[in-house]
N, C-alpha and C positions, 0 to 999 in steps of 0.2 A: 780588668780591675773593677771593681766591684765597690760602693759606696754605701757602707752601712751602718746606721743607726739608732740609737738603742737609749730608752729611757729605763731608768732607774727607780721608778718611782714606784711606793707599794701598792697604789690604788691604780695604776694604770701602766700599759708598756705599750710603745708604739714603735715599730720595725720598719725603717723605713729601705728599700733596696733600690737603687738603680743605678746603672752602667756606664758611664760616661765613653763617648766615640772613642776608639782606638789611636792613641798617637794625637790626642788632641790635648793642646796647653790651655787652662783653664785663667782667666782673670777672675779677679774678688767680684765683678756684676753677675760674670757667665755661672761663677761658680753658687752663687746664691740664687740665680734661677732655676740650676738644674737641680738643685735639694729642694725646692719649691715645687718642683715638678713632681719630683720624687714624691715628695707630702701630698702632692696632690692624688698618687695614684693608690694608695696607704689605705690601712684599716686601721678601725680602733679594737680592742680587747682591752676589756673592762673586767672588772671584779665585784663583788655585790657592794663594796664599798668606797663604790666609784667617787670620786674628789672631781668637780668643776674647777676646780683654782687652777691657776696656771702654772706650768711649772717650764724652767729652764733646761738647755740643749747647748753644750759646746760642742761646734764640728769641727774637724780637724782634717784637710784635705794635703795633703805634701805640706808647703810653703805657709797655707791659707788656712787662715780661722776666722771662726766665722760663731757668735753667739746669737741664738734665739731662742726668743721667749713664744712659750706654744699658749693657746688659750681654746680649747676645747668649745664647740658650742653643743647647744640642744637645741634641737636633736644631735645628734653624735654623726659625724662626716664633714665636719666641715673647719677647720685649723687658720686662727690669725696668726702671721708669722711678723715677729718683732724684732729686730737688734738691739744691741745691748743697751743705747741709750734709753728704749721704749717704743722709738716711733714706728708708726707699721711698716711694714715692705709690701711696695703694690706691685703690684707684676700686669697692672689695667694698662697703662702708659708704653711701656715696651710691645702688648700685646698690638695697641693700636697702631705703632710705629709699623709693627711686621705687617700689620696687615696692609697698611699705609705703601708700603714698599711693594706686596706680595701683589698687592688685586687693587685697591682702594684707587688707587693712582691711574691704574689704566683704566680703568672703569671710568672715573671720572673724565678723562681726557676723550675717552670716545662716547660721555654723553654732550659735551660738549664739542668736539666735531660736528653730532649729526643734527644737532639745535641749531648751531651757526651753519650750517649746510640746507637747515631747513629756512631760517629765518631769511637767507641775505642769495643763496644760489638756485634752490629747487624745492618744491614743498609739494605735498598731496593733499585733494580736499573730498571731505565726502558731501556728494548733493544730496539734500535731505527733500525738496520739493522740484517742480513739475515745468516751473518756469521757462525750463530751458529745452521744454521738449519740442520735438521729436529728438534733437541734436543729443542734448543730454538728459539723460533720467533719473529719476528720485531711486537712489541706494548706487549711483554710481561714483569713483573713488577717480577723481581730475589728477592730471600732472600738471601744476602751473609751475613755467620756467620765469624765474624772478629775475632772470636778469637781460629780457630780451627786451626791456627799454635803458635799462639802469642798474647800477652797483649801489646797493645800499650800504650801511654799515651794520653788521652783524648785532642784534636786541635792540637798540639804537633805533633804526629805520632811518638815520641821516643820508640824505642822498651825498655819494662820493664821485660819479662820473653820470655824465648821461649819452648816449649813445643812439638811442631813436625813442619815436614816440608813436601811440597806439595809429592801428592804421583802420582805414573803413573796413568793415568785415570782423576785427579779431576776437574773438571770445575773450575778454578778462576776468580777473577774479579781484574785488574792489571792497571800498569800506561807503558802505553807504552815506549819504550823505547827512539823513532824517535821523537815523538811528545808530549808525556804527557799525551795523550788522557785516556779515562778510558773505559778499554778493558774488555772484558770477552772470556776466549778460553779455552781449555783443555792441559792439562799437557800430552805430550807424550815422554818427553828426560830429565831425570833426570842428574848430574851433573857427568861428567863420560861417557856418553851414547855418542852413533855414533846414528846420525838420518838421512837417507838417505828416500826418496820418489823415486820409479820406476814403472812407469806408472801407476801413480792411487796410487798403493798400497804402504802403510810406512812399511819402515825396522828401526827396531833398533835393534843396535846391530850388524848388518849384519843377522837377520835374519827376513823374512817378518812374517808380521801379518795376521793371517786365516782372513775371509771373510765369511759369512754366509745369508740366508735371516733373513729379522727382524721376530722377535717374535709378537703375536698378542697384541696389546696395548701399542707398540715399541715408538710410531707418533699418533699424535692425534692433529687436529686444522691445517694440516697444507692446503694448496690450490695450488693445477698444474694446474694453467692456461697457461703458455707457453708450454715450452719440458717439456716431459718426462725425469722427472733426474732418475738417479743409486743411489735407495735405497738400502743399507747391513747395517747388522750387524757387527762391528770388533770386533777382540778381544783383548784388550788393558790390561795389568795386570791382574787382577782376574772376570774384570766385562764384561761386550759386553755394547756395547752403538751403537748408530744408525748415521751411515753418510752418504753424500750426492756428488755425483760424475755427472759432468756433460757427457753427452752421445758424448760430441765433446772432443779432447782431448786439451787444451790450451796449452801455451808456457810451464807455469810452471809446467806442470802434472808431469814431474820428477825432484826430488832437487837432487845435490851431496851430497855426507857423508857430514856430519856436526858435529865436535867435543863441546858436550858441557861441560864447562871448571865449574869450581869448586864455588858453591856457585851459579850456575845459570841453567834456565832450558827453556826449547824449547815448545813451547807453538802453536797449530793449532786449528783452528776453523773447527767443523762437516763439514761442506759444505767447502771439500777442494779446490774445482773450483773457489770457489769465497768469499776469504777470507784475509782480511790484518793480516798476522800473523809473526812467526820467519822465517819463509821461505825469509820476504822480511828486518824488522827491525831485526833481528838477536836474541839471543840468553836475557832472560829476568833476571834482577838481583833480587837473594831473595829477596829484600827490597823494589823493588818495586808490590811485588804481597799483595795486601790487606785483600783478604782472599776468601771464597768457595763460591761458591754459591751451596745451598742447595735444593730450589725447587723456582717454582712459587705461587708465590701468588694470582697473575690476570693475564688475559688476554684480551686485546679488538685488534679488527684487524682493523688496520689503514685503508687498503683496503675496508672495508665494511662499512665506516662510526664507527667505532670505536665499532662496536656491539659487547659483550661480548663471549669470546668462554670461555662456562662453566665447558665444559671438560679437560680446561686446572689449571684452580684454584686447590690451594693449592696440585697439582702437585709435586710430588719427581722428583729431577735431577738424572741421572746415567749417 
């Protein structure tokens, strides 16, 4: 069955045709969208003495009638459609509903899983500087697990459970203290601890940390185009991890003892020559460390036009 309609008028005719689904019962909403539809998909034919006025339209489907009012625009293609009282008929409102139902809806829910997934359980960072070298490198992309002290509240950041707290050794990712920035460094001065530096080499506790060469597959990705830095081994709590010492000695190469005070913890970056860390903003408050970082995920070198270093993906931190 077929839906056609025809205007009368001498300055203009407009033919509107469309089909309605087989076996399907129409209500007075469904049935004034799909004549809207219909008008939507329509030509105009004119005559030299084309009328802008608008002119009326009674439908007649079975049951259902249905009167509008057509109002032509200029350019020619485009139809207000009216009911008998005057007022428009929008078809914006239903549009947004379907899409609302169709995509809208789930779209939203899984941009909202993976925000609350990123904020409160696991998040990725990219390191933009050097700080962290040899361990980590500037264009490498971190996994920090956010929940290997604490459950926070998802936007929020209220703490809801706590379950342990950073340990000597662990890489975190932080909010600085000076400035807010979003930092990554290594935990070396637990709450309690004396952390002093003497020449090059950290003491906690008042007693210094051994030094060793690195192990084979310590460094991987990294690039000595200037000096030659002081690659070792330290031995930091239970693990060895790998640092970075420049061969000139700078101002800071020794700090004095440093008391850190209760509920807070002393935080340095691998490359201790060339590092913003507690040595300069001071001493870091639990609540602002956001959690570990675990490993890498990617790597591209800024320096080389961003080429992938493959050796460094899905990479374990120590």
């Amino acid at each position: 069955m077929e839906l056609t309609i025809r205007d009368a008028s001498p300055s203009m005719r407009r033919v509107v045709t469309g089909r309605p689904a087989p076996q399907q019962r129409y209500g007075r909403t469904q049935f004034v969208f799909f004549v809207a539809s219909c008008l939507g998909r329509s030509s105009f034919q004119t005559n030299p003495a084309y009328d802008p006025s608008p002119f009326r339209l009674c439908l007649l489907h079975g049951a259902h009638q249905l009167s509008l009012t057509l109002q032509p625009s200029v350019p020619l293609g485009r139809t207000t459609l009216r009911n008998g009282n005057g007022s428009v008929i929008s078809t914006l409102r239903p549009r947004i509903a379907r899409a609302w139902r169709e995509w809208l809806r789930s779209v939203l829910v899984l941009v909202l899983a993976i925000t609350a997934f990123r904020s409160a359980i696991a998040d990725w960072n990219d390191v933009p500087t050097g700080s962290m070298r040899p361990t980590i490198l500037e264009g490498d992309r971190i996994v920090v697990n956010k929940l290997a002290y604490d459950l926070k509240l998802p936007y929020a950041g209220w703490r809801l459970a706590r379950w342990d707290d950073p340990a000597r050794g662990d890489i975190v990712v932080l909010f600085s203290p000076g400035d807010g920035k979003r930092l990554v460094k290594r935990v070396v001065g637990l709450p309690g601890d004396q952390i002093a530096v003497r020449s090059g080499t950290l003491v906690v506790n008042g007693e210094a940390l051994r030094y060793s060469p690195l192990d084979p597959g310590m460094v991987t990705g990294i690039d000595l185009v200037d000096e030659l830095p002081i690659l070792a081994a330290e031995e930091l709590g239970d693990a060895r991890h790998a640092i970075m010492l420049s061969p000139r000695l700078p101002w800071h190469a020794s700090f004095a003892p440093c008391s850190v005070p209760d509920r807070h913890y002393f935080v340095m970056g691998d490359n201790r020559d060339n590092s913003l860390d507690s040595r300069h903003f001071g001493t870091v408050p639990r609540a602002q460390i956001v959690g570990r970082a675990t490993a890498v995920a990617a790597s591209l070198n800024p320096e080389r036009h961003f080429v992938p270093r493959w050796r460094r993906f899905l990479r374990e931190l120590r």
